[in-house]
DSSP file (Angstrom, degrees, kcal/mol; ACC not computed):
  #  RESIDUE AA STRUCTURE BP1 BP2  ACC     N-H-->O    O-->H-N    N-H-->O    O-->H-N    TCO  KAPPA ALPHA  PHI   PSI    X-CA   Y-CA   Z-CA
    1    1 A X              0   0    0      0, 0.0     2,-0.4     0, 0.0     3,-0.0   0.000 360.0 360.0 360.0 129.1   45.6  -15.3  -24.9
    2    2 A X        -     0   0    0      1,-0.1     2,-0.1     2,-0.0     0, 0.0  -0.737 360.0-102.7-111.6 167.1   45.7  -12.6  -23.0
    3    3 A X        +     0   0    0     -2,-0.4    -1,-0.1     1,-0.1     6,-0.0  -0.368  27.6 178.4 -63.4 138.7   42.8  -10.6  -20.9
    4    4 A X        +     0   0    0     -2,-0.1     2,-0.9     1,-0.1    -1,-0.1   0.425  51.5  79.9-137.7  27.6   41.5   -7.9  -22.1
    5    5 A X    >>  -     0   0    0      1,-0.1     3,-0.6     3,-0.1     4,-0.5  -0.767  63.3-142.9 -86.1 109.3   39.0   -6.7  -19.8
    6    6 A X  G >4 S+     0   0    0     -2,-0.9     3,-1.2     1,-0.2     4,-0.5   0.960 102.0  52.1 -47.7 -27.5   40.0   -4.6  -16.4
    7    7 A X  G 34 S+     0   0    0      1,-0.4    -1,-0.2     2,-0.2     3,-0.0   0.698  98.3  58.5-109.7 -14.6   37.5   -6.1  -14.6
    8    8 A X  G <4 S+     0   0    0     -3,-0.6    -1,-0.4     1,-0.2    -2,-0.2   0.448  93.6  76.8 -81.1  -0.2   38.2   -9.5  -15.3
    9    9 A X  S << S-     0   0    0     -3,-1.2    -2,-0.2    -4,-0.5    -1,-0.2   0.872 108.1-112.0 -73.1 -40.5   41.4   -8.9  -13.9
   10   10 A X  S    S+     0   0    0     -4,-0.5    -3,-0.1    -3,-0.0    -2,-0.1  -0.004  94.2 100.5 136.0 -17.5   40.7   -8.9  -10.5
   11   11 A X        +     0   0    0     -5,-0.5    -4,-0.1     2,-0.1    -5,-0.1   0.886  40.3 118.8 -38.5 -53.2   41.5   -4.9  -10.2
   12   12 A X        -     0   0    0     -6,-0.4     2,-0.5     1,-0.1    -5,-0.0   0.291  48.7-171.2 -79.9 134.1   38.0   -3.8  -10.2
   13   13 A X        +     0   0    0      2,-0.1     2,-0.2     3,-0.0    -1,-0.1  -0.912  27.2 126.2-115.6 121.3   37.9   -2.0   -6.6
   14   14 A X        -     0   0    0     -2,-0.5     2,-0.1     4,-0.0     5,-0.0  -0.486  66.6 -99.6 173.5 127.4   34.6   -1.0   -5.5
   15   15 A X    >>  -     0   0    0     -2,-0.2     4,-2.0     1,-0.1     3,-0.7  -0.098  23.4-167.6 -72.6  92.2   32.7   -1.7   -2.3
   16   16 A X  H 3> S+     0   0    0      1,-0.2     4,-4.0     2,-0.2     5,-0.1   0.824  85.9  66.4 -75.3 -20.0   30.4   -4.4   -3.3
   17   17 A X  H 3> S+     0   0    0      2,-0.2     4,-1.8     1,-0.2     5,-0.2   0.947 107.5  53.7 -15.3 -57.2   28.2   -3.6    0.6
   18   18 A X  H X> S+     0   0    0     -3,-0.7     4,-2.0     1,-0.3     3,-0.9   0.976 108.9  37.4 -61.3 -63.1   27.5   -0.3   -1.4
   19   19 A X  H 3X S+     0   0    0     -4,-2.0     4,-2.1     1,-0.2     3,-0.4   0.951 115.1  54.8 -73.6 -38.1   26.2   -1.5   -4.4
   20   20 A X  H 3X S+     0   0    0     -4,-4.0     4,-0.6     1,-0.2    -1,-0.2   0.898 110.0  49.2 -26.8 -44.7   24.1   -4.5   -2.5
   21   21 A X  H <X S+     0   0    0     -4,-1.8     4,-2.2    -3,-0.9    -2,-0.2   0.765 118.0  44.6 -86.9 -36.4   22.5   -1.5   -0.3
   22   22 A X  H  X>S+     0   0    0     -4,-2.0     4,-2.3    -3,-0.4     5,-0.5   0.960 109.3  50.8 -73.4 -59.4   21.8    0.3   -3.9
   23   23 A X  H  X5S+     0   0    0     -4,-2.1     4,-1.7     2,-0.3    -1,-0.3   0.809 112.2  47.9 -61.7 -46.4   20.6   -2.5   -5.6
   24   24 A X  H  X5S+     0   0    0     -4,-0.6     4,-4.0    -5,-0.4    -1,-0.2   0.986 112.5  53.5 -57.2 -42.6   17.9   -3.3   -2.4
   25   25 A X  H  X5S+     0   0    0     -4,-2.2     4,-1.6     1,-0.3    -2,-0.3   0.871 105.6  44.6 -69.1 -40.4   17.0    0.1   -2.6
   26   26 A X  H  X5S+     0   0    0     -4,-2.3     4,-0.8     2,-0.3     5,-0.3   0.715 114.7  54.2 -64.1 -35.2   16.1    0.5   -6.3
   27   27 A X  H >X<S+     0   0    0     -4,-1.7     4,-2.3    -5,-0.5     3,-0.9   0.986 108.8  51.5 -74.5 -25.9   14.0   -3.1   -6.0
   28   28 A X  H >X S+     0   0    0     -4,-4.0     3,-0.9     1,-0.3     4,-0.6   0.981 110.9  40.6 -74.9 -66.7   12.2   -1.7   -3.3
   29   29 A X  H 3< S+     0   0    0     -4,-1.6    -1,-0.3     1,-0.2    -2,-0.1   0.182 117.1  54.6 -93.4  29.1   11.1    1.4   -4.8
   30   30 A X  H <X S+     0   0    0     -3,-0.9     4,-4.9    -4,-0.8    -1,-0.2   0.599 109.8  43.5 -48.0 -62.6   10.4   -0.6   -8.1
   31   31 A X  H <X S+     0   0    0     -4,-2.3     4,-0.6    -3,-0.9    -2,-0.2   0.608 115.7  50.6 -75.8  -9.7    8.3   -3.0   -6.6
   32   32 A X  H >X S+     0   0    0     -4,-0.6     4,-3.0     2,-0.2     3,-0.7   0.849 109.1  50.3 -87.5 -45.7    6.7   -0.1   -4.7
   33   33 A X  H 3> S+     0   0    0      1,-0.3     4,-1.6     2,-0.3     5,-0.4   0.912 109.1  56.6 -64.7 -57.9    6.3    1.6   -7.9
   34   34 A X  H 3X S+     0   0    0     -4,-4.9     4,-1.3     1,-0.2    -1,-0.3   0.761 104.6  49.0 -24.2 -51.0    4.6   -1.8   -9.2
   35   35 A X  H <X S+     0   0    0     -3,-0.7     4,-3.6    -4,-0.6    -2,-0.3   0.694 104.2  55.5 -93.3 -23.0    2.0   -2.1   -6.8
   36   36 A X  H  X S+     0   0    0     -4,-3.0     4,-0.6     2,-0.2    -1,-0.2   0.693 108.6  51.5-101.6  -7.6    0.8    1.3   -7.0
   37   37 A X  H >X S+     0   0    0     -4,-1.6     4,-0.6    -5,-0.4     3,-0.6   0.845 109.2  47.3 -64.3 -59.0    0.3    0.7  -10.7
   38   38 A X  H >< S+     0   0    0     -4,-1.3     3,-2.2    -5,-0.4    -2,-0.2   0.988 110.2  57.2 -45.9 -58.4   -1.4   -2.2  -10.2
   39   39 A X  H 3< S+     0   0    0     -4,-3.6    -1,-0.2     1,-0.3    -2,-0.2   0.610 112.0  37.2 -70.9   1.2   -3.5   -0.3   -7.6
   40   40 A X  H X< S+     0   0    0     -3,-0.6     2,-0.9    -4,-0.6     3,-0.8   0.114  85.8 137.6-129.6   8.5   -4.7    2.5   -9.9
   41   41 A X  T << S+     0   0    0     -3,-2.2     3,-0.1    -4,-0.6    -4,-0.0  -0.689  81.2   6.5 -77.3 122.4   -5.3    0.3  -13.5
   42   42 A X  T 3  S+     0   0    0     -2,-0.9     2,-0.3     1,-0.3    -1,-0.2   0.743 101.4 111.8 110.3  47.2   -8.1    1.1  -15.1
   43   43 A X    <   -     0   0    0     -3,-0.8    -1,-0.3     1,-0.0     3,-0.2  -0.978  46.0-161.6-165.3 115.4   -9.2    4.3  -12.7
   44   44 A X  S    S+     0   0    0     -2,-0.3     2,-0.5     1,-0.3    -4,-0.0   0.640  88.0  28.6 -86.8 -17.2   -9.0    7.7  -14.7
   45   45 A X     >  +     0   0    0      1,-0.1     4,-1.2     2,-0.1    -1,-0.3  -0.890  59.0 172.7-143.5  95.8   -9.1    9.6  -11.1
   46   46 A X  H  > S+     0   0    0     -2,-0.5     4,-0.9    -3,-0.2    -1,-0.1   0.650  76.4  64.3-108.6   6.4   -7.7    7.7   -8.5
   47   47 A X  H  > S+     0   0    0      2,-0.2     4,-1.1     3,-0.1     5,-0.2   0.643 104.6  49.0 -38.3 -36.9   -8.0   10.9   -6.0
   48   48 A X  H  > S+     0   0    0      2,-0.2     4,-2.4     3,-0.1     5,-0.4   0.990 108.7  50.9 -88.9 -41.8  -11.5   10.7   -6.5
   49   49 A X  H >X S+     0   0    0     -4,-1.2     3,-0.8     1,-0.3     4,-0.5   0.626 115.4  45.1 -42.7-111.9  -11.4    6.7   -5.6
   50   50 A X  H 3X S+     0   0    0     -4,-0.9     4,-2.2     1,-0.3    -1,-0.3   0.454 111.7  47.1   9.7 -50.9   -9.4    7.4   -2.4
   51   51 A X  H 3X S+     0   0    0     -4,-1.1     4,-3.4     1,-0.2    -1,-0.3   0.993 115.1  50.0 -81.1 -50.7  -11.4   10.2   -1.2
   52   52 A X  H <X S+     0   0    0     -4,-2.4     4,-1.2    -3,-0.8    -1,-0.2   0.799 114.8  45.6  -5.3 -38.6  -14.9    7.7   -2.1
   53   53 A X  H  X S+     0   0    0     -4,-0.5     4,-0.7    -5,-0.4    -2,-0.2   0.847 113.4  48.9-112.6 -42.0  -13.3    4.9   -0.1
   54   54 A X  H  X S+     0   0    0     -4,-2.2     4,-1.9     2,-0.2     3,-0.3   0.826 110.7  54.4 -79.1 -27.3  -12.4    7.2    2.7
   55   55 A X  H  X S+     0   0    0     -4,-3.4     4,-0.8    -5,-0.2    -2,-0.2   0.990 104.3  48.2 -20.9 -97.5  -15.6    8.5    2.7
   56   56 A X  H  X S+     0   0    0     -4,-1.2     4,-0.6     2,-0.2    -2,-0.2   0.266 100.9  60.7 -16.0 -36.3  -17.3    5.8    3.1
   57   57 A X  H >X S+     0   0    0     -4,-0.7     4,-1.7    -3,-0.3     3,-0.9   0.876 101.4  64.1 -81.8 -62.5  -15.2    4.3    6.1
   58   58 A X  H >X S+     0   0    0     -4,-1.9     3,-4.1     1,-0.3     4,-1.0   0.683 108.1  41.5 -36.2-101.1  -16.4    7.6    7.9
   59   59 A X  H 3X S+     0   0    0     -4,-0.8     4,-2.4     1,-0.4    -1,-0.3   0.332 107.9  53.0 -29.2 -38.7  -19.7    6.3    7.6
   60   60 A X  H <X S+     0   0    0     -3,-0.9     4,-1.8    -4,-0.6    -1,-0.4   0.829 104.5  54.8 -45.6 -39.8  -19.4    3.3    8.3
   61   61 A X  H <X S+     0   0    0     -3,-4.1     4,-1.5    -4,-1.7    -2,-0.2   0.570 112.8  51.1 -84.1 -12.0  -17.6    3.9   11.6
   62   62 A X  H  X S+     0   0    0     -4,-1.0     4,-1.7    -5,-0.3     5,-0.4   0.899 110.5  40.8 -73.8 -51.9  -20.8    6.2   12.4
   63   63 A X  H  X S+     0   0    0     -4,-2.4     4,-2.3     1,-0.2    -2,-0.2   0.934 115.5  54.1 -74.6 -29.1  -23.4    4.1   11.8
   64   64 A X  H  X S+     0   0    0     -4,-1.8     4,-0.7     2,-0.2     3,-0.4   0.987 115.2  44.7 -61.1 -56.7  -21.0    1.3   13.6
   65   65 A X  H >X S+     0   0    0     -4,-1.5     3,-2.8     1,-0.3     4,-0.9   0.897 107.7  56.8 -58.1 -58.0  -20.8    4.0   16.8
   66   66 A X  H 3X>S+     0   0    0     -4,-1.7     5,-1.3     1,-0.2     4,-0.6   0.839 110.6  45.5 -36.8 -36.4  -24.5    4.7   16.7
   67   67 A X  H 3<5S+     0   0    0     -4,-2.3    -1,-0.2    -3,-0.4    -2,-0.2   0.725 106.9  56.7 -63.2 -22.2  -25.2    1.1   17.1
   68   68 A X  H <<5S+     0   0    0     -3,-2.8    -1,-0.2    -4,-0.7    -2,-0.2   0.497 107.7  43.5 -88.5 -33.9  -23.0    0.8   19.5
   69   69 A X  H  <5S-     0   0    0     -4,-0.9    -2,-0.2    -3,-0.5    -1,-0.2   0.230 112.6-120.7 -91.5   5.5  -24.5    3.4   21.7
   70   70 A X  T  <5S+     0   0    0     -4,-0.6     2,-0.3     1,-0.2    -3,-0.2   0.448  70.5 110.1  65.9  18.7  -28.1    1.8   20.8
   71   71 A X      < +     0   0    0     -5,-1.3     2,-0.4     2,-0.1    -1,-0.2  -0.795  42.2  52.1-125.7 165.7  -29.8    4.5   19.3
   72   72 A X  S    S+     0   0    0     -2,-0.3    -5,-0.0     1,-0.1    -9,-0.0  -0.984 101.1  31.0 127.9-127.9  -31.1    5.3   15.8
   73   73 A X  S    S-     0   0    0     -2,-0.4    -2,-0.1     1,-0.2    -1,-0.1   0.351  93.1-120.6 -69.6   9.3  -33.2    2.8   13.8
   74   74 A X    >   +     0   0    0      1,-0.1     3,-1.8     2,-0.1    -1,-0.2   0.528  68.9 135.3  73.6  -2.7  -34.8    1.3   16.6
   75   75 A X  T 3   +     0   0    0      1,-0.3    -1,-0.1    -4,-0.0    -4,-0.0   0.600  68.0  52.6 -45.6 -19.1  -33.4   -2.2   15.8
   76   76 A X  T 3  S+     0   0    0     -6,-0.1    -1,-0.3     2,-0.0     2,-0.1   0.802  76.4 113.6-106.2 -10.4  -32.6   -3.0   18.8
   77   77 A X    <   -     0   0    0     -3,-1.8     2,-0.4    -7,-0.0    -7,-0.0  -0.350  51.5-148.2 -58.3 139.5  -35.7   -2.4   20.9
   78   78 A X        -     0   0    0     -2,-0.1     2,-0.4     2,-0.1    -2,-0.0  -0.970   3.0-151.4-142.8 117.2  -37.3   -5.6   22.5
   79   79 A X        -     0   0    0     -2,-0.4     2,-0.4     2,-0.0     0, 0.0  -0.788  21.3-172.9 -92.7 112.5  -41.3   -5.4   22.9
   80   80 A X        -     0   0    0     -2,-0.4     2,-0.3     2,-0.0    -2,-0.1  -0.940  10.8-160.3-136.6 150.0  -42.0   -7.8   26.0
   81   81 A X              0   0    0     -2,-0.4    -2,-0.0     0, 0.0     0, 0.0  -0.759 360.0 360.0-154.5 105.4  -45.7   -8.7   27.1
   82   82 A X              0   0    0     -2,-0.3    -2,-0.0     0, 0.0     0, 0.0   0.608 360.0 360.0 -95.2 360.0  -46.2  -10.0   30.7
């Protein structure tokens, strides 16, 4: 019986480094590709979500700094009686 494949011969020449390096690179931006699917199911606008969520952090990181500088809602004021 003879072969009748080329590459089952033991010819096939091509720089398997290359196609390793290929092969990483295409799971990587697969799995990238994945996740940002994942992050955006079931969200018709996920611009708006993002800009929301960034929003939102601003504010938080104000009201954190006002608190931080002690002023604002008076929460922090101590009444003492002698």
């Amino acid at each position: 019986m003879g072969i009748c494949f080329p590459c089952f011969e033991g010819g096939a020449s091509y720089d398997d480094n290359e196609t390793q390096e290929t092969r990483r690179q295409n799971m990587a931006a697969a799995a990238m590709k994945r996740q940002e699917n994942a992050a955006n199911r079931g969200i018709k606008d996920p611009a708006s979500v993002k800009r929301k969520q960034e929003a939102q952090k601003r504010l938080d990181e104000e009201e954190n700094k006002r608190a931080r500088m002690g002023g604002g809602d008076g929460e922090n004021l101590r009444w003492n009686v002698d």
